[in-house]
N, C-alpha and C positions, 0 to 999 in steps of 0.2 A: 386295628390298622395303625401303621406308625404314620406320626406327623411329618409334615415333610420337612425337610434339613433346611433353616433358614439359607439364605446365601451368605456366604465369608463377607464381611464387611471392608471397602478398603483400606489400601494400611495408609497412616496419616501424612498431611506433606513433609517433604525433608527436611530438618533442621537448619540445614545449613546445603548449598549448594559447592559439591563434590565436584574434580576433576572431570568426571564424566559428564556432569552436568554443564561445566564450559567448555568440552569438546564439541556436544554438541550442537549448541550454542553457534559456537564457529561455524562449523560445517552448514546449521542455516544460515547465518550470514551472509557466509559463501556464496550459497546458494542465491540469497537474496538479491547479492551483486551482480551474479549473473543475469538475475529472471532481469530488472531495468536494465542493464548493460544489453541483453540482446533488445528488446523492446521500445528503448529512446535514439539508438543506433541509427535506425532507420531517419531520423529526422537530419542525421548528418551527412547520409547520401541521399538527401531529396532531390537535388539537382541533376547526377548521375541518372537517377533512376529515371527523372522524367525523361533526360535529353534521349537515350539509348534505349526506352522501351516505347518512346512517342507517347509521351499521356498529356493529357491536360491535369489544370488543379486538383480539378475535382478525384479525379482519379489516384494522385498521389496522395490527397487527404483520407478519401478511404483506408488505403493503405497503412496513412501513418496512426486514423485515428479507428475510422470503425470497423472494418477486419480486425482487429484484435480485441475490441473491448466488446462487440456485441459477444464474442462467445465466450469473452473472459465476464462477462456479466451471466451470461444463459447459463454458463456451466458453475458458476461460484457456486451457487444456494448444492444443486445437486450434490455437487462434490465436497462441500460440506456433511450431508447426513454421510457421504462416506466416510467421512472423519473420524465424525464422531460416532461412527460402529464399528470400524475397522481398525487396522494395526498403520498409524499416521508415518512413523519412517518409508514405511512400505510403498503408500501413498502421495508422498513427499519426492521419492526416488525416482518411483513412474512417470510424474510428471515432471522433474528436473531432465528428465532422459527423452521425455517427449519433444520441448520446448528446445532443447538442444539439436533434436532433430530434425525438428521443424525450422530453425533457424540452417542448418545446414541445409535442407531443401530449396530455401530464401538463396543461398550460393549458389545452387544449382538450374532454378527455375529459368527454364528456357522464354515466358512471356508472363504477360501483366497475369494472366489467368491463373498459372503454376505460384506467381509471388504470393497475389491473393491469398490464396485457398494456404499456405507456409502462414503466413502471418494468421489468419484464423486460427489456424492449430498452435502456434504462439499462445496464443490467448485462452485456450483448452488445457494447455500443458502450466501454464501460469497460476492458472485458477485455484492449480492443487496447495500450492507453497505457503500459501497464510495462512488457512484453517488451519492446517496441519502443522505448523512452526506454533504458533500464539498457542494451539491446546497443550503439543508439548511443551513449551515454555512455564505453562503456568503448574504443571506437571514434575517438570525437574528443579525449580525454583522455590524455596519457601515465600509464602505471600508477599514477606517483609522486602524480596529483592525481584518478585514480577515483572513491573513496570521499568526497574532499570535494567532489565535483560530483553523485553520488547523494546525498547529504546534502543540498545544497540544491536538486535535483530534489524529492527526497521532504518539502523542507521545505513544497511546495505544499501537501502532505493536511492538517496542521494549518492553515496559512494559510485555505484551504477550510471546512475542519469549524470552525473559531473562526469566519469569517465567518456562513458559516449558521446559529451558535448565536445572536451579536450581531444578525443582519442580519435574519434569516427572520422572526422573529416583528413586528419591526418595520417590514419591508414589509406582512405581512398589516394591518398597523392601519392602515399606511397604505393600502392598496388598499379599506378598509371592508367593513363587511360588505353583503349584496344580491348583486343579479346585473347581469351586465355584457353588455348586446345588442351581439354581432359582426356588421361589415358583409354577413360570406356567411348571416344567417342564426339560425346558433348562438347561444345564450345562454349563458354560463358566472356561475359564482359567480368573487365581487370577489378570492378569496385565488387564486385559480387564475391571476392574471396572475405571480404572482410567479414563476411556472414560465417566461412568457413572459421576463419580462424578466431571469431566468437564462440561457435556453438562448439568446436568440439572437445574444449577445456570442459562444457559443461556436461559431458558424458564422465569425465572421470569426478566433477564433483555429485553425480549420481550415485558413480561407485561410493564414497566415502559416504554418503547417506544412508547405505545399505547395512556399514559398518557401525552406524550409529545404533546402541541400543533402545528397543523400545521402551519409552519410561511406564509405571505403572499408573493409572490411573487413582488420583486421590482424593478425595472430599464426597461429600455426600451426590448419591445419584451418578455416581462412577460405577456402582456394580449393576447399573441398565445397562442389556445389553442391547435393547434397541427402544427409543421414542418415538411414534409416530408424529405425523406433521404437527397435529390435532394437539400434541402434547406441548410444544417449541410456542406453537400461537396462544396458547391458554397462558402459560408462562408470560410471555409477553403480555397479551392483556394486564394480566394479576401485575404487573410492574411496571405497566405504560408508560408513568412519569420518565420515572428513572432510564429507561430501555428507549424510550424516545429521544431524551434528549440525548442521548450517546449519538444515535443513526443521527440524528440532525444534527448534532454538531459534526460529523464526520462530514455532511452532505456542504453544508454552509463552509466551515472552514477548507473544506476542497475546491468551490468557487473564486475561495478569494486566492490559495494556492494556485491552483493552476490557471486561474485569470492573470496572476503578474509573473508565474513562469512563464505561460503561454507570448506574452508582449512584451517582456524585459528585454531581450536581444532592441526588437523594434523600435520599444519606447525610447532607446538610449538612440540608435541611431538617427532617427526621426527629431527630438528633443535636442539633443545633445552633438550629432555630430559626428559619431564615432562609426567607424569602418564596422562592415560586418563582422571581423575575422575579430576586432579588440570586443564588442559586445556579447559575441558567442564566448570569449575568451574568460572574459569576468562572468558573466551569467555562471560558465563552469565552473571554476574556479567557488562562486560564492555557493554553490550549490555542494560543492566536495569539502569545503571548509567548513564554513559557515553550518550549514546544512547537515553534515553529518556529525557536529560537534549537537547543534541544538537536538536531536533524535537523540542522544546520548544522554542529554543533559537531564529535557524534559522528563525522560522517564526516573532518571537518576532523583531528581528534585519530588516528582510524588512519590516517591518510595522513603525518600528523609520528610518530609512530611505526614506520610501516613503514621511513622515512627514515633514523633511526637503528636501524636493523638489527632491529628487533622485527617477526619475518616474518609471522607471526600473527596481526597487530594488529588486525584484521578480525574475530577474536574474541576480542581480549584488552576493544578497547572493549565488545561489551555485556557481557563477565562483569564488567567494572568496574561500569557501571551496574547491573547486577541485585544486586550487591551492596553498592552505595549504597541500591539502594530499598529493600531489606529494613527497613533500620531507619526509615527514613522511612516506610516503610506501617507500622510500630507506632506511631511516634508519630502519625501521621495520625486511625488510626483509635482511639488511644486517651487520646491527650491530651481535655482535658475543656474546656479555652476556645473561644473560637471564633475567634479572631485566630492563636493559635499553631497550630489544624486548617490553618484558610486558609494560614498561610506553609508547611507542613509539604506542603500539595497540590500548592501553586506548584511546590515543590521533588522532590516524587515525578511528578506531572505532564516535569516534566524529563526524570528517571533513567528513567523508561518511554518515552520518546519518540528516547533521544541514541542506542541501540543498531540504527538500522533504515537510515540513512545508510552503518553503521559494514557490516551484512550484507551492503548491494547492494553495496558494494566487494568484499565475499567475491565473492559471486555471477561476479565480473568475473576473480578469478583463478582460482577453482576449477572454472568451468565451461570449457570450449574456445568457437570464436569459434561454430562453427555448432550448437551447443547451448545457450547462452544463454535466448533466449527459452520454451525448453521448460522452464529450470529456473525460469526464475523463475514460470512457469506454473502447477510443483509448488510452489515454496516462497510464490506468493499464494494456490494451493489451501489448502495445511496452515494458512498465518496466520490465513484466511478462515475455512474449515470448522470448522477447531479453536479459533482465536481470537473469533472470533466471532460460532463457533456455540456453542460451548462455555463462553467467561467471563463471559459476563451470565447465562447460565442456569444457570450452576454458582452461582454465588454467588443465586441466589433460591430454589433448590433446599435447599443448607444453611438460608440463616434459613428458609425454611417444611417443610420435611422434617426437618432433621434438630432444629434448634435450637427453632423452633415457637415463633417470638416476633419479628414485623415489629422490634422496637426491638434484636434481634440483630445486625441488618445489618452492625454494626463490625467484630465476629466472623468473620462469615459472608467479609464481604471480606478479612478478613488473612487468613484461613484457605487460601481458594480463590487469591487473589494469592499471598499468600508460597509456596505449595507450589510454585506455578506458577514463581516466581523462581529457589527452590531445586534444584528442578528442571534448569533454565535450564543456572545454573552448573553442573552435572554436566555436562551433555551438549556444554559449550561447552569446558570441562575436561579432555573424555573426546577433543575432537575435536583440541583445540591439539596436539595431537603429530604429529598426521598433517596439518597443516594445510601446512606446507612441500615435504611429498611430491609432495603431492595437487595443491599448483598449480604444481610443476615440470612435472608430467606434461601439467599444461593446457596449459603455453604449450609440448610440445613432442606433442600429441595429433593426428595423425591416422587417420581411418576406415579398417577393413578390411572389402570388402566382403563376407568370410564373415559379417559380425555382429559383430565383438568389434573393440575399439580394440585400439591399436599407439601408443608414442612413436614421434618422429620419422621421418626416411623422407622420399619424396615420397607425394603425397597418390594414393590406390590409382585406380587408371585407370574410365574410365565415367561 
């Protein structure tokens, strides 16, 4: 009886990243800008939406916050194991075309009930774009340039969220107010195109994902063609240090992120004095500059790092930054001018944004090739849920519970940020030792199919 044909082993990472490999590159970017450009959009026509569909607060926050992330939370993990079994442009595509659609929908929806259920599928259609960009990325990039290609993948979400801060309110003026007669029919209110003429740029960046070739899968445990769950949790145990501190530092430094995006507009006006229109104004602004220059940077900085033999580097960049911000969120929120806040923002706005480039480069050594997409699954679950479910409402909780005085809010923000930084560094501290173990064992990780991983080997048969 013949033996059976091992499986072809896969072929090793690129040398060098090729034309093709920064094409596609771009096209997620693209993509990227799109996915926050429709998603923070909405926080520019909050006012519209409430005066013209009758809501109260509570109803708009749904909107802005949990319609979209419970099922961009519920669907991440899932559409993950899709990732990583399937053909990721494929999967990439589907859901750039979904969220496009679903943002046109958002134009269309005749009441609260129709926007809802659009923004939902937002968050379904979302969910696909990171597992699937971070796996390719570490796929058409050799190690040595991961982390600065996640950095300027991930520098799309500021590009996005600064545009829609700049952009949104200033299409609504433009579109006017009234209502607008559709040829099938429908009547929509004047701000509601602005969803139109978001979502449907991002049907043709669907098409050019399509045109993207699929890369091959490279490093050890790339020829599984499927892991059960049983497989992804064993792994994690067998590497808890290391694997922990990633999701927590994603979880903690998204607190302190989205706790002083969430109240920067506020803080300045409240503090400082400044008109709504000047503090939306800088808030974008520092978020498009500032913000997408640090996403670039971070990852750029672990990757000449790692170069010069610093193996870690992947978390040596954010404990650097969380320990820049520290002092910069004191002086942010306690200096008393209003020119040295603004530069002090510019500059904390940075050191919170330079550390997320620096993670998805983690993500790429520490996970194996056909578990990727699951972890980045858990570690946009924990950034999400905990980041920002947890730092806008932490820090409104202190000034109105505990402090019990709206003009606390300085307080309230260093309080809830800095712990949240502090924090950070421990757990990023706690992980650098085991961080060189943990991604030998990746790049030498194969599946057994009792349930538990195995280094090296050939890959277990079935």
């Amino acid at each position: 009886m013949d033996s059976p044909t091992p499986p072809t082993p896969p072929p090793p990472p690129p040398a060098a990243a090729g034309r093709a490999a920064w094409g596609a590159l771009a096209v997620l970017a693209l993509a990227q800008v799109s996915s926050f450009l429709d998603r923070a959009v909405l926080f520019a026509l909050a006012v519209p939406i409430k005066r013209d569909f009758a809501l109260s607060d509570t109803q708009v926050s749904l909107l802005m916050g949990t319609a979209f992330s419970a099922t961009y939370v519920l669907f991440g993990l899932l559409l993950g194991r899709m990732v990583d079994r399937g053909t990721r442009r494929t999967i990439a595509a589907a859901g750039i075309a979904g969220w496009s659609l679903a943002t046109i929908a958002a134009g269309l929806a005749g009441g609260y009930g129709e926007l809802l259920l659009a923004r939902a599928a937002v968050g379904i259609g979302e969910a696909t774009l990171a597992p699937a960009a971070y796996s390719m990325i570490a796929d058409l990039f050799p190690p040595r340039q991961v982390a600065g290609a996640s950095g300027l993948f991930a520098a799309g979400s500021t590009v996005g969220s600064g545009l829609a801060t700049l952009l949104g309110g200033t299409l609504a003026a433009a579109a006017g107010t009234g209502t607008i007669a559709l040829p099938f029919g429908r009547t929509i209110f004047a701000w509601q195109t602005v969803f139109l003429w978001i979502g449907v740029p991002g049907l043709l960046i669907a098409a050019l994902m399509l045109a993207v070739r699929e890369p091959p899968r490279h490093g050890a445990g790339a020829a599984e063609a499927r892991v059960p769950l049983a497989g992804m949790l064993a792994y994690l145990r067998e590497n808890a240090r290391a694997m922990a501190a990633l999701f927590a530092a994603a979880a903690l430094l998204g607190v302190a992120a989205y706790g002083v995006q969430a109240w920067s507009v506020t803080f300045f006006v409240r503090r400082h004095g400044l008109s709504l229109a000047a503090a939306g104004t800088l808030q974008g602004l520092a978020m498009l500059v500032a913000g997408t220059a640090a996403m670039a940077a971070g990852g750029y900085l672990a990757d000449r790092w790692r170069a010069r033999g610093r193996r870690a580097a992947a978390f040596l960049v954010p404990a650097a930054a969380a320990a820049a911000a520290l002092p910069l969120l004191c002086g942010f929120t306690l200096v008393p001018g209003r020119a040295p806040a603004a530069a002090l923002f510019v500059a904390l706005v940075f050191c919170l944004t330079a550390p997320w480039g620096a993670l998805a480069g983690a993500i790429a050594e520490l996970a194996p090739n056909r578990l990727r997409g699951q972890v980045v699954g858990v570690y946009l679950l924990l950034q999400n849920l905990v980041g920002l479910g947890l730092g806008p409402t932490a820090v409104a909780l202190v000034s109105d519970r505990v402090l019990r005085d709206e003009a606390a809010l300085p307080l309230a923000l260093l309080a809830v940020a800095g712990m949240a930084l502090g924090a950070a560094l421990v757990v990023l501290a706690r992980g650098l030792g085991d961080y060189p173990a943990t991604a030998a064992r990746a790049a030498e990780w194969r599946f057994n199919r009792a349930g538990t991983t195995r280094p090296g080997g050939p890959p277990a048969p079935g």
